[in-house]
C-alpha angles and dihedrals in degrees: 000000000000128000112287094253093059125141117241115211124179118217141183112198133183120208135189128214102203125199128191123202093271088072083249120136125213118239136167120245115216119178124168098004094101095042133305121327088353107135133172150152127254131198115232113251130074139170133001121249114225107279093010126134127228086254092048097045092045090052102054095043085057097052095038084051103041099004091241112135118213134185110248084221095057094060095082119197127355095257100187144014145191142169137196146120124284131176134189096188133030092250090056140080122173108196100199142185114195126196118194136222126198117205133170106214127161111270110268134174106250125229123239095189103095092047113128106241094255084060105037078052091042100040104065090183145341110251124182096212133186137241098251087052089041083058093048087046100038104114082050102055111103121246109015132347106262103176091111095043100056087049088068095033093051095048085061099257115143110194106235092228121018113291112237105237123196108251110238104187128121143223135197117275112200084215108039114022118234112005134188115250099190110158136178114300114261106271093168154040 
């Protein structure tokens, strides 16, 4: 629930899980930027530009996040996806549908230096965590809890079709403050 007012934007998004050789998976850390001791991981990726595909999309967003490029050829299938609604301010409602990406690519350290100022103040570091610590962070990863995805992903196993993944986002409650909005996973298009 936001406040009645609120401003409704659609958004398509393309995300990408990536995994260095170390079978650890990179993930923004976020703590404060929502509200006082609220902490949480985000996937690299975001919001389609106009005309963009999934892979182009997913692509920029990597090297404007970490400063990695990546060829959008080289991102394979879309191996996940997810939709919900988020907000990061009572007045605003992003009604969003992800797709995710899974690429193996050597660790790096990534670049802060391309990140728009609401990320740079969002994003408090870069981590590569494992699976074991993506398990154990799993209710706080944004947009939507991978932990069981990546098992499968890691142990080399491409779904045929995009796993639907539980939305894990949030919204402003007026009553409550920020509230989950976790919903039933996507079962169908």
């Amino acid at each position: 629930m936001t406040t009645p007012e609120a401003k409704v934007i659609r958004r398509r998004c393309a995300r990408v899980l990536l995994a260095d050789e170390d079978d650890r998976v990179l993930l923004f850390y976020s703590r404060d930027y929502m509200g006082p001791g609220v902490e949480y991981y985000v996937t690299p990726g975001g919001g389609l530009d106009e005309g963009e595909t999934l892979e182009e999309g997913a692509a920029r967003e990597v090297f404007e996040e970490t400063g990695l490029r990546i060829d959008p050829g080289a991102l394979g299938p879309v191996v996940a996806e997810t939709e919900g609604d988020w907000s990061d301010s009572p007045d605003l409602v992003i009604r969003s549908r992800d797709a995710y990406f899974f690429l193996r690519v050597p660790h790096f350290a990534p670049a802060r230096d391309r990140l728009e100022d609401i990320e740079r103040a969002e994003f408090t570091e870069a981590r590569w965590l494992s699976l074991d610590a993506i398990a154990e962070a799993d209710a706080l990863v944004f947009p939507a809890r991978v932990a069981g995805l990546l098992k499968g992903l890691m142990a080399g196993a491409t779904p045929v079709a995009p796993v639907p993944i539980p939305w894990g986002a949030w919204t402003w409650d007026p009553d409550r403050g920020w509230t989950a909005t976790e919903r039933a996973p996507i079962l169908d298009r």
